[in-house]
C-alpha positions in Angstrom: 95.0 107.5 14.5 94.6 111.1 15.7 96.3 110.2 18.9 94.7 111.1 22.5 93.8 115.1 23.0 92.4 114.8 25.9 91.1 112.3 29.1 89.9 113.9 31.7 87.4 111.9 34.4 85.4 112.4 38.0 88.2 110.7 39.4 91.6 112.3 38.4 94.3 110.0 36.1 95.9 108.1 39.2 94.2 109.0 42.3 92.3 106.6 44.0 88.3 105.5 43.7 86.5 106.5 46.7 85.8 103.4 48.4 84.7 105.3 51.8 80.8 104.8 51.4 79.2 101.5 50.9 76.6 101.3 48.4 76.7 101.3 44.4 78.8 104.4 43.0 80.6 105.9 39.2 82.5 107.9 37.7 82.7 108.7 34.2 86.0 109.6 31.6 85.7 111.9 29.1 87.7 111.7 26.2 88.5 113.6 22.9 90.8 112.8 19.7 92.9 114.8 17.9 90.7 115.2 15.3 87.6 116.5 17.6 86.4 113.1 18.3 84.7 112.5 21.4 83.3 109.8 23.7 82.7 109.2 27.3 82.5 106.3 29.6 80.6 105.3 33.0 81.7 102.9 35.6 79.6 101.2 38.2 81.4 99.5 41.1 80.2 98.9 44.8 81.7 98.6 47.7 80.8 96.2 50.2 81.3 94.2 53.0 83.9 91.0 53.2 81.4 88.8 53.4 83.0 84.8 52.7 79.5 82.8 53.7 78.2 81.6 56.5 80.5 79.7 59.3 80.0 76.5 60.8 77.3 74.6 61.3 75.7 76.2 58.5 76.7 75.0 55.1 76.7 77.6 52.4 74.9 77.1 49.1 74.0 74.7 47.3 74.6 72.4 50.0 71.1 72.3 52.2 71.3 72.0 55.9 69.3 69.7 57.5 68.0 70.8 61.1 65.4 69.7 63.6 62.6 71.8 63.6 61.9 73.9 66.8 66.1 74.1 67.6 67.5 77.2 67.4 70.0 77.3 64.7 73.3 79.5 65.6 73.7 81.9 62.3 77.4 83.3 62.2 79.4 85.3 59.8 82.1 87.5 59.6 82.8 91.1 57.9 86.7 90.9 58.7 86.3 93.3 61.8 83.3 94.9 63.5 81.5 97.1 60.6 78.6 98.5 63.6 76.5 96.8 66.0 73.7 96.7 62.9 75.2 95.0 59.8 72.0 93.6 58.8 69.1 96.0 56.4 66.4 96.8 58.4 63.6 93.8 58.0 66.1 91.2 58.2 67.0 88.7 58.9 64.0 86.0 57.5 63.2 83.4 56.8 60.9 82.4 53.7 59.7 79.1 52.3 61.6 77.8 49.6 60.5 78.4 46.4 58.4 81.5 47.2 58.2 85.0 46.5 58.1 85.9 50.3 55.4 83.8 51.3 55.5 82.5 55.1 58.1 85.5 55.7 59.0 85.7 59.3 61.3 88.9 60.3 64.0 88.4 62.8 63.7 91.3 65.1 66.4 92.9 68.1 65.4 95.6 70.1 67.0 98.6 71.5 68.6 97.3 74.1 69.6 94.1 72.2 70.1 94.1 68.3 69.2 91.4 65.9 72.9 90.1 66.1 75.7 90.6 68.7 79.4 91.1 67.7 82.0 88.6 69.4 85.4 90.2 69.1 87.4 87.1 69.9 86.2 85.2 67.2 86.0 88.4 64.6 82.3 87.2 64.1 78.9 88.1 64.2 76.3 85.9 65.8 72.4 85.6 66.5 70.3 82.0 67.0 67.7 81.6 64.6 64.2 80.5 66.5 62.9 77.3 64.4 59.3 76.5 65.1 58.5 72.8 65.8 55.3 73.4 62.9 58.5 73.2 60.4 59.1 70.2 60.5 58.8 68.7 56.9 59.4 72.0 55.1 62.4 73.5 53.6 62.9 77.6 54.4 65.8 79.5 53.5 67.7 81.9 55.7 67.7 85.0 54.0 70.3 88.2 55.5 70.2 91.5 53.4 73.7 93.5 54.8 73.7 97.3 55.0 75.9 97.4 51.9 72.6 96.0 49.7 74.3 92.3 49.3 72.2 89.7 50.3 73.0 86.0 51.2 70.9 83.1 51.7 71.0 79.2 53.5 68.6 76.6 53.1 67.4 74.8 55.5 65.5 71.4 55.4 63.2 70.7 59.2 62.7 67.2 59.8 61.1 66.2 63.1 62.5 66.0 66.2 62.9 62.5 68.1 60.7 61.1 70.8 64.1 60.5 72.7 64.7 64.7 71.8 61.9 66.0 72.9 61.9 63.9 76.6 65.2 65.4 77.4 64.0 68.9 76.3 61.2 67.7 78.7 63.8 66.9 81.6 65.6 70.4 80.8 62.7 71.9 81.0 62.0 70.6 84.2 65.4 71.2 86.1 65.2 75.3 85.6 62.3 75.0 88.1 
């Protein structure tokens, strides 16, 4: 054809994309032929968090985790290093029932002195126990955490009851603090 006249961009030919920000970004390349044709191009990317799932005991999608109601369940992850003492969007963590559109939502909630989740160096993770409440037994909820960089990632979690045997040496726990 007319060959290439010229390609010009946002981003000049050969120099890195700015990955500094998190959060949906583009640039666009403008291009003209030799014969005066011209066209121009967009690309989307987003940069985000290493996110690889949830670590153990919680078993990433689509398995379901099975959990006794009213039992905190320890939620940990890991951004490969500490990306801020709130990696979480604000109003989450929560937890909905499964299968709805946010009904039963319950919020997950720090406070100033304490956030949401706390950062354990040693183990490169980020860690918070999830409050179950004993009423969930026989439901199914999912986990749901919304990141700072807009990605969101979910668990699901089925509540069976806990045993009589369970709850008499919660009892007998209970008891000892005092």
């Amino acid at each position: 054809g007319s060959g290439v006249a010229t390609c010009e961009g946002t981003v000049a030919s050969g120099s890195p994309i700015d990955t500094s920000r998190l959060g949906v970004h583009s640039f666009v390349v403008n291009a003209v032929d030799g014969a005066g044709n011209a066209t121009s191009k967009a690309v989307t990317y987003t940069v985000g968090w290493d996110f690889h799932g949830f670590l153990w005991p919680v078993q990433n999608p689509p398995k379901v985790n099975r959990w006794k109601a009213g039992v905190p369940v320890p939620i940990r992850f890991s951004l490969d290093g500490f990306q801020g003492a709130h990696p979480e969007a604000p109003g989450f963590p929560r937890s909905v029932r499964c299968g709805s559109d946010g009904e039963g939502v319950q919020v997950a909630r720090g406070s100033k002195r304490r956030p949401v989740f706390h950062y354990e160096r040693r183990g490169d993770r980020y860690v918070m126990l999830w409050k179950t409440e004993r009423r969930w037994a026989g439901t199914c909820r999912e986990f749901v955490l919304k990141l700072d960089d807009g990605s969101v990632h979910t668990a699901r979690f089925e509540f069976v009851k806990r045993s009589k045997r369970d709850r008499d040496r919660d009892d007998d726990d209970d008891n000892d603090d005092g």
